[in-house]
C-alpha positions in Angstrom: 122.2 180.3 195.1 120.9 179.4 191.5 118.6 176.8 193.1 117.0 179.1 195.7 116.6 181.6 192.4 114.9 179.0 190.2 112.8 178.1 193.7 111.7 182.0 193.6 110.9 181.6 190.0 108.8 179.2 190.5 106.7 180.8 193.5 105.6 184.3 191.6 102.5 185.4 193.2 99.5 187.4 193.0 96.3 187.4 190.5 97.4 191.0 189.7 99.5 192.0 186.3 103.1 192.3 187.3 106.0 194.2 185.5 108.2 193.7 182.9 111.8 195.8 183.0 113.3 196.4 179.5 115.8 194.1 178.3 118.3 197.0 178.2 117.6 197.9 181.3 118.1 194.6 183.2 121.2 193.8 181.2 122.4 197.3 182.4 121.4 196.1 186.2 123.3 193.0 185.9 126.4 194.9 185.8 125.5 198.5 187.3 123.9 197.4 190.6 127.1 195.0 191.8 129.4 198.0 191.0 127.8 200.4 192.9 128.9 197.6 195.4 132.2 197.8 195.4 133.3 200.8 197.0 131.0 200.5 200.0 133.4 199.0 202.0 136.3 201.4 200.9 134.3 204.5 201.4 132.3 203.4 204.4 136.0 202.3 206.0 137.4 206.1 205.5 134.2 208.1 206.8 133.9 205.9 210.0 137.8 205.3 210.6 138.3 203.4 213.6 135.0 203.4 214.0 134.4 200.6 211.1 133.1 197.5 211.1 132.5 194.9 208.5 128.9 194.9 209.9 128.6 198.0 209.3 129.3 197.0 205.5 127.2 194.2 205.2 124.4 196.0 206.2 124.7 198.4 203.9 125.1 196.4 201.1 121.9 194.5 201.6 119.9 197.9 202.1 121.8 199.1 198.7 120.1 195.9 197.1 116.5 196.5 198.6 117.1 200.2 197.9 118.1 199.3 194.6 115.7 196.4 193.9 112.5 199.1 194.1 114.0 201.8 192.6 114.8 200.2 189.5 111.7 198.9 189.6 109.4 202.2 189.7 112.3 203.7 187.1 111.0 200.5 184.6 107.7 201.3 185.2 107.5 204.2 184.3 109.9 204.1 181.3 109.6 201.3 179.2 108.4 198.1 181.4 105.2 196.4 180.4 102.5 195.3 182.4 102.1 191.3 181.4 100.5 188.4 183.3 102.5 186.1 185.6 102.3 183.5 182.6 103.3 185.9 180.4 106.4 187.1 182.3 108.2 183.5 183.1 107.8 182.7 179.3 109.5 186.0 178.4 112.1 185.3 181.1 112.6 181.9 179.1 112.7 183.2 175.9 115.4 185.9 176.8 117.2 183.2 178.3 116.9 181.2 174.4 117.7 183.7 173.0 120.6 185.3 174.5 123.9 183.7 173.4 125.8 181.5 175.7 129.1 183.4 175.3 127.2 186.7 176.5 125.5 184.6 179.4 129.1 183.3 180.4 130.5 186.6 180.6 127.8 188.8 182.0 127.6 186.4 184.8 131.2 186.1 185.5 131.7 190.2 185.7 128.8 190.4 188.0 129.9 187.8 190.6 133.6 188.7 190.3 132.2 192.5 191.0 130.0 191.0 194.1 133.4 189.2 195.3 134.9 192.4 194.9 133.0 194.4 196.9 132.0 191.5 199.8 136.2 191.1 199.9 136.1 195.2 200.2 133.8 195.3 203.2 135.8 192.9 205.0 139.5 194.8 204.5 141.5 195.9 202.4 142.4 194.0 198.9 146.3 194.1 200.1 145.1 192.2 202.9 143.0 189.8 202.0 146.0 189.1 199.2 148.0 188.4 202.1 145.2 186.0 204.2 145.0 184.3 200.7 149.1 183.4 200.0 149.8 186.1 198.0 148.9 188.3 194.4 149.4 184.9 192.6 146.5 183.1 194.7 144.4 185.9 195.0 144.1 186.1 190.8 143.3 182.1 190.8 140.7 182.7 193.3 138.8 185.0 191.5 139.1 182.9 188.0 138.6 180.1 189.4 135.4 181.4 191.3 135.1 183.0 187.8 135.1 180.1 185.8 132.8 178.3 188.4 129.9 181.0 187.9 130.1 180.8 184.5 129.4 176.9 184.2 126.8 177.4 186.9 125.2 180.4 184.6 125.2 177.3 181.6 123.8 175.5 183.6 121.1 177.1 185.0 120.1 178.7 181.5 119.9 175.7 180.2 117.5 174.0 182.7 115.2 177.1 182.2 115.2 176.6 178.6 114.3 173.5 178.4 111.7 173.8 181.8 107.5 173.3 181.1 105.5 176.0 182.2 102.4 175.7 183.6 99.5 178.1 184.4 98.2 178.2 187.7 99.5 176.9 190.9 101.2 174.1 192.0 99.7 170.9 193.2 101.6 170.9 196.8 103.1 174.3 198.1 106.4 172.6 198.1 107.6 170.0 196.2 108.5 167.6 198.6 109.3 164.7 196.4 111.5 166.2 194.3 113.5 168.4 196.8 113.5 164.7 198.5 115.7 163.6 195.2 117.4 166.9 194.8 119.1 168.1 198.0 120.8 164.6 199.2 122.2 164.6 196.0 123.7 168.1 196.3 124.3 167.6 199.9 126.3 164.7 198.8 128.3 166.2 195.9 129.7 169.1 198.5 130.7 166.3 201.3 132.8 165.1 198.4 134.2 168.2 197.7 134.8 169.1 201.2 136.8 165.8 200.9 139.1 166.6 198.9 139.4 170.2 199.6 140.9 168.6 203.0 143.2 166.6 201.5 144.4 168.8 198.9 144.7 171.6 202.0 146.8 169.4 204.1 149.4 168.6 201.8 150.2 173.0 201.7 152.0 175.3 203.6 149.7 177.6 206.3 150.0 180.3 203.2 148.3 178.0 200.8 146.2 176.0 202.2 143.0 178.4 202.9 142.1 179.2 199.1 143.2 176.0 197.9 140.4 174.3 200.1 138.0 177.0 198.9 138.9 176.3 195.6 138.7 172.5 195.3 135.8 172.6 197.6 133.2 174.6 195.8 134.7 173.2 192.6 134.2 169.8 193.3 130.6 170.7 195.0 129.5 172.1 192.3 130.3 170.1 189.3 129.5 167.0 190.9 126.1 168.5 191.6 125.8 169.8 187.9 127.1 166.0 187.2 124.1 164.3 189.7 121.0 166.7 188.4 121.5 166.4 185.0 118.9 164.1 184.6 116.4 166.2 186.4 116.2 168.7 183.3 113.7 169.6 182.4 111.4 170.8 185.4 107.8 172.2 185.8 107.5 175.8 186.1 104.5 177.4 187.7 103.3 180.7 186.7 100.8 181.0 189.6 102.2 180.0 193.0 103.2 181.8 195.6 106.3 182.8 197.2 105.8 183.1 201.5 108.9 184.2 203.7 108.7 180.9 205.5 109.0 178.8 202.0 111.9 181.6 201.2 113.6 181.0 204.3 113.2 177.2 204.4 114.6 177.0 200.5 117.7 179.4 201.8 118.6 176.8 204.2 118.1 173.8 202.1 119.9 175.3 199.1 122.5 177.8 200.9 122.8 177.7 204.0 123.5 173.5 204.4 125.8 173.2 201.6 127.8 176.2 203.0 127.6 174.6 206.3 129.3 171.3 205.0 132.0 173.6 203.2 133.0 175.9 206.4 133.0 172.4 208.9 135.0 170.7 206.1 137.4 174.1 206.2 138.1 173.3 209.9 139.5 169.8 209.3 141.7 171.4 206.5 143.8 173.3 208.5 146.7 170.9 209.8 147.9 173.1 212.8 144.8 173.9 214.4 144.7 172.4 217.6 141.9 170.2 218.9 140.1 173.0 220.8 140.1 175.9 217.8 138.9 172.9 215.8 136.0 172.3 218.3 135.0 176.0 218.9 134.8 176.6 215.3 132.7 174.0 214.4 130.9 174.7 216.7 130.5 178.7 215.9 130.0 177.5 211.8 126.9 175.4 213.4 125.1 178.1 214.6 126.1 181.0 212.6 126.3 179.6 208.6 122.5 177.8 208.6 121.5 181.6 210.5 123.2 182.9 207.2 121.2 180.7 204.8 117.9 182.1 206.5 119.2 185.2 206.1 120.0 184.9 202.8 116.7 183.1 202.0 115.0 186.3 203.8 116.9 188.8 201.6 115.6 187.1 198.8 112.0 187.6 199.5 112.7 191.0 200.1 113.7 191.6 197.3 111.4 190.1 195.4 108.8 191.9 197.1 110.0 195.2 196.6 110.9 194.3 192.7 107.0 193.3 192.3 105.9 196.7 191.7 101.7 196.3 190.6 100.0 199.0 189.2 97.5 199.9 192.0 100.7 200.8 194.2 101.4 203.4 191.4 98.0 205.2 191.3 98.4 205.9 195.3 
């Protein structure tokens, strides 16, 4: 996720001055818009009844964030947001992220994904029962701080590479950045093999109860501190003020950066299971195949989206 945001960083477009929220006002969003999250599922699950769906859910939480995505946008420009050029904005975006403490960065990210998980375990059923699918009150809690702790280092991580990141006026040389996503993705492709690894052989060694969030767990643990571990040496990066974000680049980046590495998790999740038979192995495999990598271009799709409708310009105002 943090690579296909820096990506979208990176491909701002249009000649056009673009908007500015206040600072107050995005730190407000960073912990407002994933708690309006939260009881979707709960409230959505009582008005429908039977009826319900986690569909249902899901699709209302991603129009909530393209709802939410332009109204907080018109509400900044109107109260408080500055018009500023492209330049202008990614070197304010990388001066808040200098100049906002680590500790704040730490915790503001953890509350917001641990509200996300919240409401995205919500949708799906109730928390009493996803306690139970996860072993138990006890596992439950070390999901969410370890999950916790996992955003937090990833939120280190990525403020740091912004820091310390050249911008550069103008557009890129190549639309994509072939030789460096060359270097990049194997790398994290690589580091979440690993972790699938040992997520598979920590899983088999636990009872049926145990087994499902310690593979999650060790998994995205492993994945993503050996990918911290393998692109540290790739800080700092070129940052381009001036080129432009298409769906097909958003879509190809939520593939790359999401939707693969998720793939190699869920296909590494059916080998951890020690009493599946041969055939549930097959058919889900063979379901993760198809349906995680359509995720990652969903994703990748959402996030365009959303960038669109948060790219409020001033013309669109005077209609």
């Amino acid at each position: 996720m943090a690579a296909l945001l820096r990506f979208s960083a990176e491909n701002m477009a249009s000649e056009e001055l673009v908007l500015v929220k206040p600072r107050s006002q995005q730190l407000i969003e960073m912990i407002a818009l994933p708690l309006i999250m939260v009881p979707t599922g709960p409230l959505l699950r009582a008005g429908m009844g039977a009826r319900y769906s986690p569909l249902y859910g899901l699709i209302t939480m991603m129009l909530l964030i393209l709802l939410s995505s332009r109204v907080t946008s018109l509400w900044a420009a109107r109260h408080g947001g500055e018009w500023v050029t492209k330049a202008e904005r990614l070197l304010r975006t990388q001066q808040q992220a200098a100049s906002i403490s680590r500790v704040w960065t730490c915790m503001a990210t953890v509350l917001m994904v641990e509200l996300i998980l919240l409401g995205g375990m919500l949708i799906i059923g109730r928390l009493d029962e996803a306690s139970t699918y996860l072993g138990g009150k006890g596992w439950l809690a070390s999901y969410f701080a370890a999950l916790g702790a996992l955003s937090g280092a990833s939120a280190l991580f990525s403020r740091r590479r912004l820091v310390e990141s050249e911008i550069n006026e103008g557009a890129p040389p190549r639309p994509v950045n072939w030789p460096g996503l060359r270097r990049l993705l194997p790398r994290i492709y690589i580091a979440f093999a690993i972790g699938a690894a040992a997520g598979v052989a920590v899983a088999r060694s636990l009872s049926i109860e145990e087994w499902g969030p310690a593979y999650t767990v060790t998994c995205l643990g492993g994945g993503m501190t050996l990918s911290w571990v393998l692109l540290r040496r790739e800080i700092p990066q070129q940052l381009y003020s001036g080129a432009n974000l298409t769906l097909g680049l958003a879509v190809l980046c939520g593939l790359m950066c999401f939707g693969i590495p998720m793939w190699i998790m869920f296909t590494g999740m059916v080998f951890a299971e020690a009493h599946a038979s041969l055939m549930h192995m097959a058919v889900q495999a063979a379901i993760f195949a198809v349906s995680i990598p359509i995720t990652g271009v969903g994703f990748g799709a959402l996030m365009y989206f959303v960038q669109r409708l948060t790219n409020v310009r001033r013309r669109q105002l005077e209609r």
